[in-house]
Every structure is written in C-alpha cells, then in structure tokens.
C-alpha positions in Angstrom: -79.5 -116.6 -101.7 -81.8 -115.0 -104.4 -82.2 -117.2 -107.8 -80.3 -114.9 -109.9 -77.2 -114.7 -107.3 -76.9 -118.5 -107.0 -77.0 -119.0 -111.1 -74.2 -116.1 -111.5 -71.8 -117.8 -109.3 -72.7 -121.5 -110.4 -72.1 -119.9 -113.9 -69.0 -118.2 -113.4 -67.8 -121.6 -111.4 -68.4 -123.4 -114.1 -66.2 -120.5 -116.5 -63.6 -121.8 -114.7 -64.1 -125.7 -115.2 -64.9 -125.3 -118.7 -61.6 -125.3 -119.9 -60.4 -128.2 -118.4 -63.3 -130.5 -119.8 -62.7 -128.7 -123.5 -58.9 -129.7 -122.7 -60.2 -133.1 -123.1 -62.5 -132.5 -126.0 -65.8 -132.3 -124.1 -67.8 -129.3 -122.5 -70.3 -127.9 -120.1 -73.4 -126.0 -120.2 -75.4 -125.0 -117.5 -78.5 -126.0 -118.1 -80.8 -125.0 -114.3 -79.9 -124.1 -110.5 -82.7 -125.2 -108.3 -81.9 -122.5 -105.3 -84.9 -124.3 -102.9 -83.1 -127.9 -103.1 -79.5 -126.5 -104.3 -79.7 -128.7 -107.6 -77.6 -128.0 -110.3 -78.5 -129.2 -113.6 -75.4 -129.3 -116.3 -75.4 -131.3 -119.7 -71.9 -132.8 -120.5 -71.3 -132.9 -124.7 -68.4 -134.1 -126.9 -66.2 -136.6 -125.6 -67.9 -136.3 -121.9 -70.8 -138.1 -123.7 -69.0 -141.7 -124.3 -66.4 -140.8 -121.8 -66.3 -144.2 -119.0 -65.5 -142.0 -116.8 -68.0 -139.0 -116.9 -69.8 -139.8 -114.0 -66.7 -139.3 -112.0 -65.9 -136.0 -113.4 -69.5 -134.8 -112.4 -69.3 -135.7 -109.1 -65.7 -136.3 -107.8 -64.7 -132.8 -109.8 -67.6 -130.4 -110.9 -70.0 -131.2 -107.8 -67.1 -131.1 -105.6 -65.8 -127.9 -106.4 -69.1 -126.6 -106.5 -70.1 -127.2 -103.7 -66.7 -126.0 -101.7 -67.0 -122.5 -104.0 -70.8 -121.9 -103.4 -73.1 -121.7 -100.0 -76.3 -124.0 -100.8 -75.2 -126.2 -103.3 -76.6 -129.8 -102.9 -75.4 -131.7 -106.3 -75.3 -131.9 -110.0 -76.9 -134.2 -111.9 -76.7 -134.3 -115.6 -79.7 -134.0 -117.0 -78.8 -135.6 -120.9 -78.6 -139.0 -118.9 -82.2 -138.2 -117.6 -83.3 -136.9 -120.9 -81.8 -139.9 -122.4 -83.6 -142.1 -120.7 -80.2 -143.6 -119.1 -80.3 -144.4 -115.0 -76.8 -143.2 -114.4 -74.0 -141.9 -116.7 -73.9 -139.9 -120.0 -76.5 -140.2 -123.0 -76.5 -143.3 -125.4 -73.9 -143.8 -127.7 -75.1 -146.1 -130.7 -71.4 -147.3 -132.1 -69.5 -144.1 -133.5 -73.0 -142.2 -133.5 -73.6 -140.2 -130.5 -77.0 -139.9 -130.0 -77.6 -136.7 -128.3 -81.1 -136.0 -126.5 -81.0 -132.4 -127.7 -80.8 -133.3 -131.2 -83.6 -134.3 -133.4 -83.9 -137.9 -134.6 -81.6 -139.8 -136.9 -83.3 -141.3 -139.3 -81.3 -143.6 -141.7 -81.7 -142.7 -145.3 
C-alpha cells in the first residue's frame, strides 16, 4: 500500500475516533504512518495528557480499531511520551501545569 493510501485511511480512521476522545475533553492528531513497519505515530492532548488511563485508550481502543479497519497496520505509539522523555504513558504533568513537549518552555516569571 503506497504511503499516501495508508495515511488517507489512518486519517479518516482516526475522523471517526476523534469525537469520542473530544467527548472526554481530549484529542488526536496524527502525527506519522510508517508504511514499511506499519507504525502509526499519534500525539494525545487535553485531558488524554494526565488521563491514568491513556495508555489503554491507545492501545485497547485506537490501535485496536486500527488495526481491524486498515491492512498493514502494526501499532501506535504516542510519540509526546517519546518526546517527553517519558518510557510509557502521556507527557509530564507538573501539578495543574501540563507540560506539553510541543510547547516552548515555561519559564517562571
């Protein structure tokens, strides 16, 4: 399946998820599809972020139905836990500050 083919159907897949995690005050973005190894890269924002159970969602809900819904798919990772530095899970969450690895630093005035 050509690049552009695979990231048009992740994409619409995840269309159709998205309003189910923004039910919850969170959301999705596609952020990569990896056709060669079938990796798809999301980031999970708003309440997904300090959400205990975000790493179920990933992979119980969005990899599962991804997977069922589209020939080559492997997994999803999220990749703000990566860019966070985190092993497993959603970004850091510092108290009530959510500390997102997209955004620039906070710097305390």
């Amino acid at each position: 399946m050509s690049e552009t083919l695979m990231e048009k159907k992740v994409a619409t897949v995840i269309e159709v998820i998205r309003p189910a995690i923004q039910a919850d005050n969170g959301d999705i973005f596609l952020r990569h599809v990896d056709v060669d190894t079938g990796v798809v890269s999301v980031e999970l924002t708003g309440a997904c972020i300090s959400c205990p159970v975000s790493t179920i969602t990933l992979k119980d809900g969005i990899e599962r139905i991804l997977k069922d819904r589209i020939d080559g798919v492997t997994s999803v990772e999220h990749v703000g836990a990566e860019l966070a530095g985190a092993d497993a899970g959603t970004p850091v969450s510092i108290g009530a500050t959510v500390v997102s690895p997209l955004a620039p630093p906070v710097v305390p005035s």
